[in-house]
C-alpha positions in Angstrom: 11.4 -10.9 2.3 14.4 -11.7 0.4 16.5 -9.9 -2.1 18.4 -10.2 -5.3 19.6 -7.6 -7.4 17.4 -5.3 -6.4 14.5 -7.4 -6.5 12.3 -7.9 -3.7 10.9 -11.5 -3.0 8.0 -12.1 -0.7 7.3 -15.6 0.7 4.5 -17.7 2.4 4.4 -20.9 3.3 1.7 -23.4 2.4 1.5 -25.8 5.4 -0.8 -28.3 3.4 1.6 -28.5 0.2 4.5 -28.2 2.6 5.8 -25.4 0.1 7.2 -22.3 0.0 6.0 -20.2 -2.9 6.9 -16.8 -3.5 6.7 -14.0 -5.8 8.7 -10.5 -6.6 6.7 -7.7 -5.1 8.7 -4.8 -6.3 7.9 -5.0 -10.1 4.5 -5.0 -12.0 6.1 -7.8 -13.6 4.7 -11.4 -12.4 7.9 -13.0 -11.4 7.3 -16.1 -8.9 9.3 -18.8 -7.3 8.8 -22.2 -4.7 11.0 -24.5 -3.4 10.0 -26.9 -0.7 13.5 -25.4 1.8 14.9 -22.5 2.4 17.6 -23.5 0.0 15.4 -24.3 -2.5 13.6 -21.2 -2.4 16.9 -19.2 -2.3 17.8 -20.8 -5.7 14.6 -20.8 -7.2 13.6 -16.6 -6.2 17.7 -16.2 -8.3 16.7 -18.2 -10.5 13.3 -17.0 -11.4 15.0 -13.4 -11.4 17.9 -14.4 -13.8 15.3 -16.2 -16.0 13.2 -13.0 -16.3 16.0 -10.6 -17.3 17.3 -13.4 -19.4 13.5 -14.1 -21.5 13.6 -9.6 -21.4 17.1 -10.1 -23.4 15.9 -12.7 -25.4 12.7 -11.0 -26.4 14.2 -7.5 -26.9 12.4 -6.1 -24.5 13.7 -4.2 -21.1 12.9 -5.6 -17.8 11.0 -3.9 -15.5 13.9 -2.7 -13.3 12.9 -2.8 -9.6 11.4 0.5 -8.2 13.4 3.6 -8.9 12.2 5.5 -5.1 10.5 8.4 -7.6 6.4 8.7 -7.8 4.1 11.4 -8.7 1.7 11.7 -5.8 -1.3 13.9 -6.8 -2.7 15.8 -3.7 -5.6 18.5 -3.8 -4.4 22.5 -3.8 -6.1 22.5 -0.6 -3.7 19.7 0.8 -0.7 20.6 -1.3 -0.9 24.5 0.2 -1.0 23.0 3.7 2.2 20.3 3.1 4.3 23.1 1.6 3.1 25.5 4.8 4.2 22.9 7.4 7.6 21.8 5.7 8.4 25.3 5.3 7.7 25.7 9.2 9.9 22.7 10.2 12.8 24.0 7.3 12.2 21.0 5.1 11.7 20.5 1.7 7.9 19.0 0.6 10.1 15.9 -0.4 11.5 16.0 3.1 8.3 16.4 4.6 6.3 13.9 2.5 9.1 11.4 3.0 9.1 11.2 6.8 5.0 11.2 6.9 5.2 7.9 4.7 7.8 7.0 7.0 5.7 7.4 10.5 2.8 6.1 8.6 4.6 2.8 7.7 5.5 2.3 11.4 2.2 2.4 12.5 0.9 -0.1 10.0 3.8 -2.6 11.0 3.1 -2.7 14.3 
């Protein structure tokens, strides 16, 4: 992963090509990038990023600004009743609570 201003860059590498290629994972926004070196790809991911908000400018339009870490998350009563019930038990907030379930859950899906 790399970052720039906020945006997120994920990379593979194409051993047949010999290229990296790239693309900006944290917008719905296609932004993408390659360079065949890790200096390559560094300049091209800021590059592709500054051409992006520069094309946004040009065209009038806003950029997609990289994820704000607010979502709606629609959950049945049913589920909703027992998430309020068990952060209340632990003296959390829902928020709180919700927050360190996606938390433990993203551990166990990067191990």
């Amino acid at each position: 992963m790399m970052t720039y201003k906020s945006y997120v860059g994920d990379v593979e590498y194409d051993d047949e090509m010999k290229l990296f290629h790239g693309e900006v994972v944290n917008t719905r926004d296609v932004i993408t990038f390659q360079g065949s070196s890790v200096e390559e790809l560094e300049q091209a991911f800021r590059d592709s990023v500054e051409d992006y908000i520069a094309w946004c400018e040009e065209e009038g339009v806003s950029s997609e600004k990289p994820y704000s870490g607010r979502f709606n998350l629609r959950l049945s009563p049913e589920l909703h009743r027992e998430v309020a019930i068990a952060a209340k038990r632990q003296n959390r907030s829902i928020n709180a609570f919700v927050e360190k379930a996606i938390e433990n859950e993203l551990r166990t899906v990067k191990r």
